[in-house]
C-alpha positions in Angstrom: -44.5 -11.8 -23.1 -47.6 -10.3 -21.6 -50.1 -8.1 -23.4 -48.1 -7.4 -26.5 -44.7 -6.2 -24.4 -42.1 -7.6 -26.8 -39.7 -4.8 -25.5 -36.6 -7.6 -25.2 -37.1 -8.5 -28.9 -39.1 -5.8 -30.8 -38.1 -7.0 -34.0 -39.3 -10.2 -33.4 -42.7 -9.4 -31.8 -45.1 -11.0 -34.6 -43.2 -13.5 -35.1 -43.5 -14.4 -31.5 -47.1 -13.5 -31.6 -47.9 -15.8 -34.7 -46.0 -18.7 -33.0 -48.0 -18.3 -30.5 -51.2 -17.9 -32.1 -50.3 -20.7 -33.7 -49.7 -23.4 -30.3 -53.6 -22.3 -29.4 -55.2 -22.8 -32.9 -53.1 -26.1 -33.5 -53.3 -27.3 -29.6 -54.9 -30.7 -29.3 -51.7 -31.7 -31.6 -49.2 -29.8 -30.8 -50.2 -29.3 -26.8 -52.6 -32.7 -26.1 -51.4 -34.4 -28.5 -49.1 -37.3 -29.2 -45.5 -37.0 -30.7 -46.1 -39.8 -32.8 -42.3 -40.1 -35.1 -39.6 -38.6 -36.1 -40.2 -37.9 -39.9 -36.9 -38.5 -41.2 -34.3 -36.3 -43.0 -31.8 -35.7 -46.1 -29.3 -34.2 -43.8 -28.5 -34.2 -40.1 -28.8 -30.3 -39.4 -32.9 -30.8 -39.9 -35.1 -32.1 -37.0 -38.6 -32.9 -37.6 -41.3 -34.0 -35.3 -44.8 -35.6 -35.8 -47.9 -34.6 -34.0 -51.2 -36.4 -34.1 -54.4 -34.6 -32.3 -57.9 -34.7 -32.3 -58.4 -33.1 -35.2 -55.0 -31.9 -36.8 -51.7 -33.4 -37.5 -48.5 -31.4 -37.3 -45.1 -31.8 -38.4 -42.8 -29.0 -37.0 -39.3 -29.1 -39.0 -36.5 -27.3 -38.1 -33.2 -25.7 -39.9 -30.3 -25.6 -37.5 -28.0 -24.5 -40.1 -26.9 -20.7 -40.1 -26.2 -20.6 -43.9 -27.4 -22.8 -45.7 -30.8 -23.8 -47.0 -32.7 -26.9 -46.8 -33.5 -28.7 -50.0 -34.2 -32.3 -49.3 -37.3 -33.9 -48.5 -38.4 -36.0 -45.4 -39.9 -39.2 -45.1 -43.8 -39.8 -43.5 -45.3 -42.6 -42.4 -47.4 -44.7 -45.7 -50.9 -43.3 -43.7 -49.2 -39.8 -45.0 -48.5 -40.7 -48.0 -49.3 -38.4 -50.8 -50.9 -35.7 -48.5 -50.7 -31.8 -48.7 -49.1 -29.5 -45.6 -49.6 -26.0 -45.2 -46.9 -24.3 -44.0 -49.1 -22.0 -41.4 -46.3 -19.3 -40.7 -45.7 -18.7 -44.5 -49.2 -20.3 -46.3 -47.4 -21.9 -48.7 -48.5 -25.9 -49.6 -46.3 -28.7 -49.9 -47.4 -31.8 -51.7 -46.2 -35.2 -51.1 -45.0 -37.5 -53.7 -45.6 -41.2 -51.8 -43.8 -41.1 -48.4 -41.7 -38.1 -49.7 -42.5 -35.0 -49.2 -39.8 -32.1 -50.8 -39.2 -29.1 -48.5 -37.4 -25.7 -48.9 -36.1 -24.5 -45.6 -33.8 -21.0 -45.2 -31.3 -20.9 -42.8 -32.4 -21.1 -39.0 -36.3 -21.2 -40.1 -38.8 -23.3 -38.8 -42.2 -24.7 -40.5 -45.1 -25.5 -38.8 -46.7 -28.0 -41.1 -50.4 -28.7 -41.0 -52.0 -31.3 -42.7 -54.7 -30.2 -45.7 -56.8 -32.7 -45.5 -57.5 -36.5 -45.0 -58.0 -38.8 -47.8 
């Protein structure tokens, strides 16, 4: 995609856009960082993955189902424990409850998870 032609896939052009907006604001995670763990699932159809930069730390999680939605939680490391994630596609803020942290996922969608803060 170059200069805004999202000719091949004009209904998906800000999504694409945001996404990528998103690997540049969220880089020294997600690009230079490390993939620290595997947060784990409820359910088999969800991937996660756990990145640690300089400054941010980033979960991506990922629906592979095609119709049905996530409701289950995964499981952070104790140094996550308790700690809010803003979903940075939607805005919406998850809140952990110890290691677990509850998650609502449509079908095929993917949140990029950032943490709030460190405390």
């Amino acid at each position: 995609m170059s200069n805004g032609d999202c000719s091949a896939s004009r209904d998906r052009c800000p999504y694409l856009k945001k996404l990528v907006t998103i690997r540049q604001e969220y880089k020294d995670a997600l690009i230079y960082g490390a993939q620290s763990y595997q947060p784990s699932a409820d359910g088999q159809d969800v991937a996660a993955y756990f990145y640690k930069g300089s400054t941010h730390r980033v979960i991506t999680v990922v629906n592979t189902l095609a119709e049905q939605r996530y409701d289950g939680s995964l499981t952070v490391r104790k140094s996550e424990a308790n700690s809010a994630w803003r979903d940075v596609l939607t805005d919406h803020v998850f809140r952990g409850s110890g290691v677990r942290l509850q998650l609502k996922i449509p079908p095929h969608e993917l949140r990029i998870l950032v943490r709030e803060s460190f405390n």
